[in-house]
PAPA-834661 format. One record per residue (C-alpha): z, y, x; residue number from 1. Coordinates in nm, 4 decimals. Layout:
N
REC         w         v         u  num
REC         Z         Y         X  NUM
...
# end
This chain:
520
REC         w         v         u  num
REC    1.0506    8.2598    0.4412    1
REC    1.0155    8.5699    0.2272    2
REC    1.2189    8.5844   -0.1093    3
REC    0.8946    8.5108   -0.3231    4
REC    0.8467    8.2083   -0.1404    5
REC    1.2336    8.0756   -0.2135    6
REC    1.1842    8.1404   -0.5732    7
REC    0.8611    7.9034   -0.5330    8
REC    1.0747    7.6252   -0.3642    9
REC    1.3249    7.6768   -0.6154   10
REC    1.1309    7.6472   -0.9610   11
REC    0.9070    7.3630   -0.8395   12
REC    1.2934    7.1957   -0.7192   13
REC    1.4110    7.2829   -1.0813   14
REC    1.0914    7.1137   -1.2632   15
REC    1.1464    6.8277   -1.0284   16
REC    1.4760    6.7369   -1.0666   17
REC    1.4527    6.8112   -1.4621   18
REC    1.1645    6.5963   -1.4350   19
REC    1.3381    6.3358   -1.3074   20
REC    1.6104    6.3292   -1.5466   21
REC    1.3869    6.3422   -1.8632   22
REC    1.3605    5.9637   -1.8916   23
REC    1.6846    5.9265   -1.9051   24
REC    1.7368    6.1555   -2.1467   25
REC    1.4692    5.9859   -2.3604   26
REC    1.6138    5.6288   -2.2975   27
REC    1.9481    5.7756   -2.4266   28
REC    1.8336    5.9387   -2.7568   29
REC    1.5842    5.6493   -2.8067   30
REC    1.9237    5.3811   -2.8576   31
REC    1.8843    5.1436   -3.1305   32
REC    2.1536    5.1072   -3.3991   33
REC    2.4446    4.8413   -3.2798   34
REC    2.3208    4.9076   -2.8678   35
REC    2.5041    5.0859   -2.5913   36
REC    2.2647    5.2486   -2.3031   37
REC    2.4380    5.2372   -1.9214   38
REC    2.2726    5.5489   -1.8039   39
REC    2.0930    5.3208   -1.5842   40
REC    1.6975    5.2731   -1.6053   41
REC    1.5216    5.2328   -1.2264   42
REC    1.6307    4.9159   -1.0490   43
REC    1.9249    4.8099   -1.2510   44
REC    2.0462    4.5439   -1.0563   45
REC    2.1292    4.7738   -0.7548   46
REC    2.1775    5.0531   -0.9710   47
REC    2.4894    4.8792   -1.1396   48
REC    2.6421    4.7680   -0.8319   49
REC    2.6594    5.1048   -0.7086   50
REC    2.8662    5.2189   -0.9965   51
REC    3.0967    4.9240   -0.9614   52
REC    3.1210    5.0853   -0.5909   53
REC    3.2340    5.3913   -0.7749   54
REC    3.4823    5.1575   -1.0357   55
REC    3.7299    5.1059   -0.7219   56
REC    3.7122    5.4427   -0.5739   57
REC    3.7902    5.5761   -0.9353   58
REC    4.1041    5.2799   -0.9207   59
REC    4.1626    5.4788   -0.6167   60
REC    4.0636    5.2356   -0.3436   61
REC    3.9146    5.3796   -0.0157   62
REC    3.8566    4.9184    0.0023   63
REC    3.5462    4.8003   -0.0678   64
REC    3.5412    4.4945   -0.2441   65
REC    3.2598    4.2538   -0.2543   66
REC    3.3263    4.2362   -0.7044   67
REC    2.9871    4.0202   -0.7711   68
REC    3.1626    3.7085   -0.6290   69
REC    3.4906    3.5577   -0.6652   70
REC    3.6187    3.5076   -0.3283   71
REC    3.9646    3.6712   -0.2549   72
REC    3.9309    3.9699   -0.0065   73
REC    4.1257    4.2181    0.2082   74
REC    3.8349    4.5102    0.1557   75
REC    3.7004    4.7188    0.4206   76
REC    3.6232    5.1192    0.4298   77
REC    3.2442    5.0491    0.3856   78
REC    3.0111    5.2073    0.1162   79
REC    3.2064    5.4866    0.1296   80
REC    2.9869    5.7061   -0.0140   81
REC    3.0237    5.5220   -0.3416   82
REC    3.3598    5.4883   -0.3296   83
REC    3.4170    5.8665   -0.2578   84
REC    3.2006    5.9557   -0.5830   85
REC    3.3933    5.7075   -0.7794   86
REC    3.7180    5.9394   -0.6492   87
REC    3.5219    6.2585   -0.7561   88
REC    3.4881    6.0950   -1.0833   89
REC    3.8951    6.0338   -1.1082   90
REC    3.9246    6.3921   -0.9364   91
REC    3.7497    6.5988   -1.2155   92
REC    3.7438    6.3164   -1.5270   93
REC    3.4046    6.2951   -1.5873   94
REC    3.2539    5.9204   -1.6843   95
REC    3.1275    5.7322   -1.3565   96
REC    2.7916    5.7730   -1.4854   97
REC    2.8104    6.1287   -1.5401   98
REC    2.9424    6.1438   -1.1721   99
REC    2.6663    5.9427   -1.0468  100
REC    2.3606    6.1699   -1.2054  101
REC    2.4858    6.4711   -1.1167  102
REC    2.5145    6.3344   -0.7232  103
REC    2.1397    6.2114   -0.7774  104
REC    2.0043    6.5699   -0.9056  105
REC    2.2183    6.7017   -0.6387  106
REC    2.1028    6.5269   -0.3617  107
REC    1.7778    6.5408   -0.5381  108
REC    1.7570    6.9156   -0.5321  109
REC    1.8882    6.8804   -0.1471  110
REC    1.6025    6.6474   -0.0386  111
REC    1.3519    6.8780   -0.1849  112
REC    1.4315    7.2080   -0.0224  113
REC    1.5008    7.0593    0.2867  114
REC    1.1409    6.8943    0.3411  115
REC    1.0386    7.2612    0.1882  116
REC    1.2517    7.4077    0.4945  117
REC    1.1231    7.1653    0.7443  118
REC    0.7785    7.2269    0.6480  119
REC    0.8200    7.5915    0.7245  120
REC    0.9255    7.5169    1.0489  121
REC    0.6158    7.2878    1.0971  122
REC    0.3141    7.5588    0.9612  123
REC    0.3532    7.8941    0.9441  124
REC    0.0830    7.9381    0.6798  125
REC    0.2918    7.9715    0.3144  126
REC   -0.0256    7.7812    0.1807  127
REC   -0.0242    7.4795    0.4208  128
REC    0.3294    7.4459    0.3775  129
REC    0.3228    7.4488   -0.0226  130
REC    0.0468    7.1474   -0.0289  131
REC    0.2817    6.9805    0.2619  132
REC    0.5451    6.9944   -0.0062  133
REC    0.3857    6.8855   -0.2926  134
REC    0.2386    6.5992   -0.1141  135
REC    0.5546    6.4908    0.0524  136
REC    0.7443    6.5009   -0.2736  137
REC    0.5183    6.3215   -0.5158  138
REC    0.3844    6.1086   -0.2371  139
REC    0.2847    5.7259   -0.3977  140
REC   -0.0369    5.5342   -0.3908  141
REC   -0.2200    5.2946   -0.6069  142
REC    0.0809    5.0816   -0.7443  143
REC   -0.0248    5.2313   -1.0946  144
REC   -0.3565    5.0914   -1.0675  145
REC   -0.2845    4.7233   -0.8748  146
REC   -0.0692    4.6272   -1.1115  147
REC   -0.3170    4.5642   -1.3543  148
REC   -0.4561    4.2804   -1.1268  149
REC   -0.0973    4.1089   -1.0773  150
REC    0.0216    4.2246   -0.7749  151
REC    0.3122    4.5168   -0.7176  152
REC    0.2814    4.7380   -0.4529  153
REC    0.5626    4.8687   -0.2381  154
REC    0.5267    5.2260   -0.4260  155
REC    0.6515    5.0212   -0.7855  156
REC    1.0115    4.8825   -0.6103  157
REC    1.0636    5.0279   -0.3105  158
REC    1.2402    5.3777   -0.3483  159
REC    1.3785    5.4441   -0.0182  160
REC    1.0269    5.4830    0.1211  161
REC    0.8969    5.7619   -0.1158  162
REC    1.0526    6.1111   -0.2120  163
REC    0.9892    6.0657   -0.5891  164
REC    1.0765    5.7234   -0.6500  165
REC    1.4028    5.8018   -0.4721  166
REC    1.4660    6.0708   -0.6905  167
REC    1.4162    5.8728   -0.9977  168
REC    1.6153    5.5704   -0.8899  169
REC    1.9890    5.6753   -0.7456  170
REC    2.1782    5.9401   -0.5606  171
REC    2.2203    5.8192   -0.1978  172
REC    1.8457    5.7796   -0.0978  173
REC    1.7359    6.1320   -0.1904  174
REC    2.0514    6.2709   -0.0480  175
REC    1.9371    6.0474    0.3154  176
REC    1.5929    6.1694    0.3033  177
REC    1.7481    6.5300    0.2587  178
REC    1.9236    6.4559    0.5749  179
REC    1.6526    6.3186    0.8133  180
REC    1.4816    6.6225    0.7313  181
REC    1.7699    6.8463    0.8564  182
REC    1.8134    6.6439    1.1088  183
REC    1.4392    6.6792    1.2141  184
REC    1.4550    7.0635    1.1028  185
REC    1.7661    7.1191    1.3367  186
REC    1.6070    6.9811    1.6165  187
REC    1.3279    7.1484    1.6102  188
REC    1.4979    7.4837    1.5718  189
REC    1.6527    7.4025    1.9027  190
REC    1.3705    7.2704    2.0927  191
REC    1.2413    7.5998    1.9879  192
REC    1.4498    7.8304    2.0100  193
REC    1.2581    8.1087    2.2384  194
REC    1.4465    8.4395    2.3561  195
REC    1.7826    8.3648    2.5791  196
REC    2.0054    8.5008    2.3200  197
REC    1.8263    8.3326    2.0047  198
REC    1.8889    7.9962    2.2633  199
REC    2.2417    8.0653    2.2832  200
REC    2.3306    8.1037    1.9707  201
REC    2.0629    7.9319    1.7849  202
REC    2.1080    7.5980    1.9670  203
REC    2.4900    7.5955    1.9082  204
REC    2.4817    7.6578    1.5323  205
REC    2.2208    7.4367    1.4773  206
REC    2.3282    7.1968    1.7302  207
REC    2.6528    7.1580    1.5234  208
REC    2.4854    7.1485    1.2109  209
REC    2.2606    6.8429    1.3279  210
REC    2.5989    6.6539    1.4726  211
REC    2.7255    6.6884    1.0864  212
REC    2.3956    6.5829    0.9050  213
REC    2.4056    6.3113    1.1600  214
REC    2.7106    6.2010    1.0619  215
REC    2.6881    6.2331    0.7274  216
REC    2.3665    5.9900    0.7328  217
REC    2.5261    5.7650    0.9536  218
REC    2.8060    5.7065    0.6640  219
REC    2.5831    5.6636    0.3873  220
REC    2.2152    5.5292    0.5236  221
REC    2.2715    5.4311    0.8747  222
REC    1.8648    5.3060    0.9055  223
REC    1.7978    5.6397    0.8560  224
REC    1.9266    5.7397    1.2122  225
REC    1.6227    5.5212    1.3892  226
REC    1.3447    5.7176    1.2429  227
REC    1.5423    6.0733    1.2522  228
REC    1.6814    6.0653    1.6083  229
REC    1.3096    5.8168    1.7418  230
REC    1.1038    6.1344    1.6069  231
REC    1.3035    6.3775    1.7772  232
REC    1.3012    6.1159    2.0793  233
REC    0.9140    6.1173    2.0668  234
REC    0.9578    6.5132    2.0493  235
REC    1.0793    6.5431    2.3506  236
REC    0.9421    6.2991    2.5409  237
REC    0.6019    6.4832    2.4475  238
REC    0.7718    6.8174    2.5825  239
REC    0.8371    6.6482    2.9356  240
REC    0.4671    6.5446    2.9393  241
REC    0.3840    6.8886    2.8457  242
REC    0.5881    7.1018    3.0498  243
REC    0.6415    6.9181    3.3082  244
REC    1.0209    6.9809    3.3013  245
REC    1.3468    6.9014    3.0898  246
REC    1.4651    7.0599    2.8063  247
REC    1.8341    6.9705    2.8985  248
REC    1.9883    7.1378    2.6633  249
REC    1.7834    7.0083    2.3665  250
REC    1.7798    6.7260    2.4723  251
REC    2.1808    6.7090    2.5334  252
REC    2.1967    6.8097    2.1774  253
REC    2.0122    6.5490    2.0056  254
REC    2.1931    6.2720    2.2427  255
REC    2.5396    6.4387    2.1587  256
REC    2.4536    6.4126    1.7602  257
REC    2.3242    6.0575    1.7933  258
REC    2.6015    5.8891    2.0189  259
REC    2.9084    6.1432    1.7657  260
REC    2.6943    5.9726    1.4692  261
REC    2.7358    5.5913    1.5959  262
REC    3.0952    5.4654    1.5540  263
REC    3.0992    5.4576    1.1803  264
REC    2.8135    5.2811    1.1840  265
REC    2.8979    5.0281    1.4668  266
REC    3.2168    5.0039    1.2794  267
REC    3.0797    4.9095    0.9869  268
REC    2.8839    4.6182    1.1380  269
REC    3.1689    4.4515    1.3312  270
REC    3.4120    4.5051    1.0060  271
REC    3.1084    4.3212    0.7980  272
REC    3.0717    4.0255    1.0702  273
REC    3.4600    3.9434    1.0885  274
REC    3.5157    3.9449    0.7086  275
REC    3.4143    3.6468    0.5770  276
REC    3.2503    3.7062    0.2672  277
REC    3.1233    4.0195    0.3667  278
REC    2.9413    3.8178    0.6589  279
REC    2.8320    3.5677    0.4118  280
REC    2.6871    3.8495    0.1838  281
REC    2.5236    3.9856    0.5012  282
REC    2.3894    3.6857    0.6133  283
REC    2.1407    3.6520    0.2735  284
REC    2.1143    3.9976    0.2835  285
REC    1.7458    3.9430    0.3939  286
REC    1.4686    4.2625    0.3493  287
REC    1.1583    4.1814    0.5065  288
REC    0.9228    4.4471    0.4864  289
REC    0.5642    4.4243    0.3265  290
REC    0.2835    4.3594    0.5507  291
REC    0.0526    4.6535    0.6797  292
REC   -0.2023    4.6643    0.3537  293
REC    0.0247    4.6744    0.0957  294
REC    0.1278    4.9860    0.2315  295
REC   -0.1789    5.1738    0.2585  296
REC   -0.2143    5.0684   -0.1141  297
REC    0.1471    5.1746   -0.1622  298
REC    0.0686    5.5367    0.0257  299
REC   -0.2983    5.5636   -0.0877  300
REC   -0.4930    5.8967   -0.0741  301
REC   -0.2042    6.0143    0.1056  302
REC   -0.2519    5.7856    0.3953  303
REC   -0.5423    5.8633    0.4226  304
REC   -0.5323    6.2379    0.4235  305
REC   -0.2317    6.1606    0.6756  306
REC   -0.4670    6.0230    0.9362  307
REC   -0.6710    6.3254    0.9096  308
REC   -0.3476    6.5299    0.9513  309
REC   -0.2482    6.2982    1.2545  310
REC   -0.5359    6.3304    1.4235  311
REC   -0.4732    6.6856    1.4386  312
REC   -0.1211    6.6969    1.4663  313
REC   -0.1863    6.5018    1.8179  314
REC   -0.5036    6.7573    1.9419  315
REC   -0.2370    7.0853    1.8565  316
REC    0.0533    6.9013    2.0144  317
REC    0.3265    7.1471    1.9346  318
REC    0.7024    6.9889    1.8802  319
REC    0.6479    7.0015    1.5178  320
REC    0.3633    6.7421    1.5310  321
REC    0.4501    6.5247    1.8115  322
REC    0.8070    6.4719    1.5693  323
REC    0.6309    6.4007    1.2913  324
REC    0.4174    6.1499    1.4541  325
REC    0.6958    5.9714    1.6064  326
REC    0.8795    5.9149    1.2886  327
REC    0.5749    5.7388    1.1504  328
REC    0.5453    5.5731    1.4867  329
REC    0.9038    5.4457    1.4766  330
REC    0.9537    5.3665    1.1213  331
REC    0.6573    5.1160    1.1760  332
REC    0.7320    4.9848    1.4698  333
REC    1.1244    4.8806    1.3116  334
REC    0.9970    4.7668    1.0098  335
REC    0.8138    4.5156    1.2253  336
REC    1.0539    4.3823    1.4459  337
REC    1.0850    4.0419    1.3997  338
REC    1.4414    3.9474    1.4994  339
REC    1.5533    4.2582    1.2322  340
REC    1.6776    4.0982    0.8838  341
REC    1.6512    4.4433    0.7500  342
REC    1.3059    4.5460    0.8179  343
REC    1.2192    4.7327    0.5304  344
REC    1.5545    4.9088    0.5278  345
REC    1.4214    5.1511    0.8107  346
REC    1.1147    5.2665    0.5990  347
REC    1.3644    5.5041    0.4818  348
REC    1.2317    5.8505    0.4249  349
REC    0.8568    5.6973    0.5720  350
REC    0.7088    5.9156    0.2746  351
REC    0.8014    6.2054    0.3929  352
REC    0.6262    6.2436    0.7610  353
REC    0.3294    6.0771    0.5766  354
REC    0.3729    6.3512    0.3247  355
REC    0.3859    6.6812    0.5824  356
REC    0.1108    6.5274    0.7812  357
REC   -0.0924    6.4691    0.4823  358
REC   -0.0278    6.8307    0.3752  359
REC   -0.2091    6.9630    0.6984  360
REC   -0.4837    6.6577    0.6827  361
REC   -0.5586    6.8489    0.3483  362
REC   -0.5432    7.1864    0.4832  363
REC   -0.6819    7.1815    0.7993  364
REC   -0.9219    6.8879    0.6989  365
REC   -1.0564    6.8874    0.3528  366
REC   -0.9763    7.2281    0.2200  367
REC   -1.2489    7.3886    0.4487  368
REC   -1.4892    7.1750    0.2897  369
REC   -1.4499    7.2948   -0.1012  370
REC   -1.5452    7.5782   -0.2229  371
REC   -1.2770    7.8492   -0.2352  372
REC   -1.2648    7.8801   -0.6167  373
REC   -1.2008    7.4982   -0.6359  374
REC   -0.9496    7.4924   -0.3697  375
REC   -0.5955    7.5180   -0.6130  376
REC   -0.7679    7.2900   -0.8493  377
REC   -0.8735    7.0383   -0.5933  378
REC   -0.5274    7.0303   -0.4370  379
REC   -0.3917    6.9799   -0.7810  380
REC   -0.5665    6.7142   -0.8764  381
REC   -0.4509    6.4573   -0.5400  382
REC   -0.1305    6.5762   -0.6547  383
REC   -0.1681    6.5023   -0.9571  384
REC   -0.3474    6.1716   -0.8667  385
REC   -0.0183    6.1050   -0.6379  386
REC    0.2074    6.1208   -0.9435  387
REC    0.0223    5.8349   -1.1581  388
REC    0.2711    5.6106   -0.9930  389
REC    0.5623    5.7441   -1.0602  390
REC    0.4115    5.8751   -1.4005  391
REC    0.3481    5.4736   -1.4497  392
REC    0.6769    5.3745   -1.3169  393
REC    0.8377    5.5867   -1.5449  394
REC    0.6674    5.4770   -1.8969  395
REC    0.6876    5.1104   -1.7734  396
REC    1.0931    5.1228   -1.7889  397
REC    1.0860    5.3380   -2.1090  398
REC    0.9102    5.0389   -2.2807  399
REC    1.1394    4.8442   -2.1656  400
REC    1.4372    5.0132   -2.1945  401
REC    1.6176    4.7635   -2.4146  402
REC    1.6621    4.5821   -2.1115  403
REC    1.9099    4.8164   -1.9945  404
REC    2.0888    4.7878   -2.2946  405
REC    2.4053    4.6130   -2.3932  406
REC    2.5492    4.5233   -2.7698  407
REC    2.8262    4.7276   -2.9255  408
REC    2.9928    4.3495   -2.9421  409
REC    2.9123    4.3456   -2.5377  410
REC    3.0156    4.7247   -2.4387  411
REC    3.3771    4.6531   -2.6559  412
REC    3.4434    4.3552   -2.4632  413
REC    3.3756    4.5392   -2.1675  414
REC    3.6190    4.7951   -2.2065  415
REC    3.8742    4.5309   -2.3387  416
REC    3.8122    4.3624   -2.0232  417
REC    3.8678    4.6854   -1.8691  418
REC    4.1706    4.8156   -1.9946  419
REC    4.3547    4.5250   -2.1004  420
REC    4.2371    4.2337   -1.9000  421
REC    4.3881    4.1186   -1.5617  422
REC    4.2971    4.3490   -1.2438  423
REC    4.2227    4.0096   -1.0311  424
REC    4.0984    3.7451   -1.2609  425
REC    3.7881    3.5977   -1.1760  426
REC    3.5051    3.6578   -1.5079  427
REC    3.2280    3.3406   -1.5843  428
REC    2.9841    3.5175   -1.7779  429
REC    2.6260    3.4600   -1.8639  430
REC    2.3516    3.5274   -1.5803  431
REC    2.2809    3.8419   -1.7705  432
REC    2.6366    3.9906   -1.8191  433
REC    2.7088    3.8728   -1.4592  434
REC    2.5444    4.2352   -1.3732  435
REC    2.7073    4.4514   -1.5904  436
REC    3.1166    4.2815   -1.5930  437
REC    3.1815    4.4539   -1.2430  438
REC    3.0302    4.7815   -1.3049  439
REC    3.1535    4.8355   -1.6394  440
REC    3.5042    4.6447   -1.6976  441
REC    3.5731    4.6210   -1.3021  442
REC    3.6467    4.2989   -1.3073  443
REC    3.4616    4.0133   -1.0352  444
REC    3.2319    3.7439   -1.1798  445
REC    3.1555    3.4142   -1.0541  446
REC    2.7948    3.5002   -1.0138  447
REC    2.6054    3.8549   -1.0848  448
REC    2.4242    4.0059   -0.8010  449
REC    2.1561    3.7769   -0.5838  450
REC    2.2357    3.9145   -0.2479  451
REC    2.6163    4.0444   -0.3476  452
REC    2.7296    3.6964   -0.4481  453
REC    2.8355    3.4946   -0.1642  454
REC    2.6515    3.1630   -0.1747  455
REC    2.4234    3.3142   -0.4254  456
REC    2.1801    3.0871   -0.5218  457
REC    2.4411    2.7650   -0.5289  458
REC    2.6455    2.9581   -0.7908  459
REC    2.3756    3.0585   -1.0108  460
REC    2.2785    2.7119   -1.0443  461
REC    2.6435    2.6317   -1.1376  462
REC    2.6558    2.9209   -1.3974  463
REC    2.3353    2.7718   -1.5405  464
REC    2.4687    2.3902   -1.5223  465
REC    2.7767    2.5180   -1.7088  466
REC    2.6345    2.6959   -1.9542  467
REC    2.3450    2.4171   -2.0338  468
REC    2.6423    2.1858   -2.1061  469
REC    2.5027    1.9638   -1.7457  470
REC    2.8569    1.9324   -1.6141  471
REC    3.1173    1.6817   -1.7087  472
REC    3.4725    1.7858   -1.8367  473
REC    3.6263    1.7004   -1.5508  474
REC    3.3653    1.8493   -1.2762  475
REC    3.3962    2.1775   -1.5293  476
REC    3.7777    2.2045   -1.4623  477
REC    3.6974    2.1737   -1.0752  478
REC    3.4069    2.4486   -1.1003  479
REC    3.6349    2.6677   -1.2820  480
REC    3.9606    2.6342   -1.0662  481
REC    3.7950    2.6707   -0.7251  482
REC    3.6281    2.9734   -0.8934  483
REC    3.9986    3.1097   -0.9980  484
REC    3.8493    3.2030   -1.3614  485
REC    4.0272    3.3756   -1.5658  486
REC    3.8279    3.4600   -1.8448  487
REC    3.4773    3.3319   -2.0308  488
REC    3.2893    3.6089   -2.2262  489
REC    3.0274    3.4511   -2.4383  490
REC    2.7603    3.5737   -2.6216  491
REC    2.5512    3.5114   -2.8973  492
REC    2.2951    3.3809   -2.6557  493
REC    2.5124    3.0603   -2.5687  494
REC    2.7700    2.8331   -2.7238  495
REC    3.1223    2.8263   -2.6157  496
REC    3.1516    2.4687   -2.5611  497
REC    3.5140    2.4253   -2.7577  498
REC    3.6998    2.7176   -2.5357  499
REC    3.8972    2.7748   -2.7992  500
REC    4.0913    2.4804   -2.7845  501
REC    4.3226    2.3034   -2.4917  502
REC    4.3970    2.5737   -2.2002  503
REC    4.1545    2.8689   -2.3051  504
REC    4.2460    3.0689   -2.6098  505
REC    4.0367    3.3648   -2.7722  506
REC    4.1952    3.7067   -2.7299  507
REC    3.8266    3.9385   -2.7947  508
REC    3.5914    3.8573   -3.0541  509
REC    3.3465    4.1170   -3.2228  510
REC    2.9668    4.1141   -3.3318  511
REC    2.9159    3.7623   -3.1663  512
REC    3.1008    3.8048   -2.8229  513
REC    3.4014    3.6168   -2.7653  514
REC    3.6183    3.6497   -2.5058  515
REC    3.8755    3.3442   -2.3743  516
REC    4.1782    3.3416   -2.1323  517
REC    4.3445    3.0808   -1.9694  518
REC    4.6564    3.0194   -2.1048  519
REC    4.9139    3.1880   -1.9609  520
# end
């Protein structure tokens, strides 16, 4: 890669990622008088549990917590990534949510020049590998257009399967797709590697880099080791058929980075199946993947300029191909395995083999058939068709970005909570604030999250039988002690049902929220 062609990579990174952050930007200045915005706008309900992840690492915990239920727990070192930005943020003393955009742009700008650096190392044409680029990085279908006939696509809520969606919606997916391609990249280089000497030296460096991308991914997106390490797997099964011999040393590599990146994750699923609410958690943790046709409406033009690309990929046969057809291969394969609980999980980073093959489908495929004046234009206009989605996606949440507001009234009892309130005490909130009391005041709730709340949909419908005045005095008393509540927050949108008299007394009020503790 010449110097020209880094300053490409890095202005079309730097529009990206600016891109990206624009929304948020406009969702900020656009606050209404008497409204706080979060910082959050994609996917809110995951989006504030991650940053009550980063709440106990900034109370210095290395202990996850489970804080959308009420359960007492020991904590375990899990969601570490999280928790380690959340120290970051107690490190330097910036606000979580500064913390947490400047690890998305960062991991952002990461995933982006590394599928720009693994597409080098799959064409050596600089054209082929710009329009593999752009492709992979605004890959998305026809969400934008299926909508308007009632049904959602996988491209409108699930980021972790497409470059640009990830880079709208939170730091650790962009930063994992950044990863499988250095991963992929890495292996590669040493399957490759071609004089003794380049070999030698080539293999070890990268060898050592791919053991601590490995790693890395195995801390923070452990589904994203399948599809990584069963391309590379497919790689070099291809190269036995081929060469009818075994690359040992590759081949030792990309088994030594695989079994090195394993513990953590192994560790992380026994220390999730002995604690008992984290095995409860787990248990309706349930992500079954789309079937087949919504994603080739979800991957659209791409898909099918994919195919073309795959159909090529398989005649040329090089490494390079045969690794980007087994990711595809394995992705879909895991996302349908029908004991898995987590099947979409592993479409992880699916966008971006899709994307590179679709790239060379164009190039070696279509381009040939335009004229060569219309060629740029051509290419920019399926790019630019690509983008409607997340184009869509993102003028959908501006409109309704009061959604991701909260009330001065709320955002002061929130940091009363915070600063004043017990560490421990157990918060019964409405189904709304449920979301934002752990994130914002780091304190647990009785109900907040659907799959974070042990015995999730049982509590909500206690919440909601609270709160529509359904339960008796006495069977309220019982609902609240086995909950260990310490505190009601209520809000102008219900009544407080006389908590201001007998054993709860008010200690917050302002702009219609109240705020009651049991007596001490």
């Amino acid at each position: 890669m010449t110097s020209k062609e880094w300053r490409w990579v890095a202005l079309v990174t730097l529009a990206l990622v600016v891109a990206s952050t624009l929304p948020y930007l406009a969702a900020w200045a656009a606050v209404p008088e008497g409204q706080h915005f979060t910082g959050l706008l994609f996917n809110p309900q995951d989006g504030n549990s991650y940053v009550a992840k980063m709440r106990q690492g900034l109370e210095g915990s290395w202990l996850f917590h489970l804080p959308y239920t009420p359960e007492p727990q020991e904590g375990a070192p899990v969601y570490l990534f999280y928790l380690f930005l959340g120290h970051v943020a107690r490190w330097v003393g910036l606000p979580l949510i500064a913390v947490y955009h400047l690890a998305r742009v960062v991991g952002g700008a990461a995933m982006l020049v590394l599928l720009y650096v693994l597409a080098s190392r799959v064409s050596d044409d600089v054209g082929e590998r710009r329009a593999m680029f752009l492709l992979a990085a605004q890959v998305s279908g026809l969400g934008w257009l299926v909508v308007f006939f009632g049904y959602q696509s996988a491209d409108l809520w699930v980021p972790e399967a497409f470059p640009v969606y990830a880079l709208l919606a939170n730091a650790h997916f962009p930063l994992s797709m950044g990863l499988m391609a250095g991963i992929a990249w890495c292996g590669l280089g040493i399957a490759g590697s071609k004089s003794q000497e380049a070999r030698g030296k080539g293999r070890r460096w990268r060898g050592l880099v791919m053991i601590l991308g490995a790693v890395a991914l195995g801390a923070i997106q452990p589904f994203g080791l399948v599809a990584a390490f069963g391309g590379l797997g497919v790689m070099l099964v291809a190269w036995v058929v081929r060469e009818r011999a075994v690359p040992w040393q590759a081949a030792g590599w990309v088994v030594l980075a695989g079994l090195v990146a394993l513990p953590y994750p192994l560790y992380m699923l026994q220390v999730m199946q002995a604690d008992p609410a984290l095995a409860a958690w787990n248990a309706q943790n349930v992500t079954g993947s789309p079937p087949l046709w919504d994603w080739v409406l979800s991957y659209g033009l791409v898909l099918v300029l994919a195919v073309f690309g795959a159909a090529f990929a398989v005649r040329r046969g090089s490494d390079a191909d045969w690794l980007l057809v087994g990711w595809v291969g394995v992705t879909l394969v895991g996302m349908y395995l029908p004991w898995l609980p987590l099947q979409r999980r592993l479409s992880l980073g699916l966008g971006v083999p899709l994307g590179l093959l679709a790239g060379a489908g164009w190039w070696r495929g279509v381009r040939q058939r335009v004229k060569a004046r219309w060629r740029g234009l051509a290419l920019g206009l399926a790019v630019a068709f690509c983008a409607l989605t997340p184009v869509f996606l993102i003028v959908g949440h501006l409109a309704t970005a009061s959604d991701f507001y909260l009330s001065d009234g709320e955002w002061a009892a929130l940091t009363w909570l915070r600063e004043e309130g017990e560490p421990d005490a157990v918060v019964l909130c409405s189904l709304r604030m449920g979301l934002f009391v752990p994130a914002w005041a780091g304190r647990p709730v009785v109900y907040g999250h659907p799959f974070e709340t042990v015995g999730a949909e049982a509590r909500r419908a206690q919440v909601e039988a609270f709160w529509a005045g359904e339960m008796g005095a006495e069977e309220r008393q019982v609902f609240l002690r086995n909950d260990r509540v310490g505190y009601i927050l209520v809000g102008t949108e219900i009544g407080d049902w006389g908590l201001g008299t007998g054993d709860w007394r008010l200690v917050f009020e302002d702009v219609g929220v109240r705020l009651y503790r049991l007596g001490d």
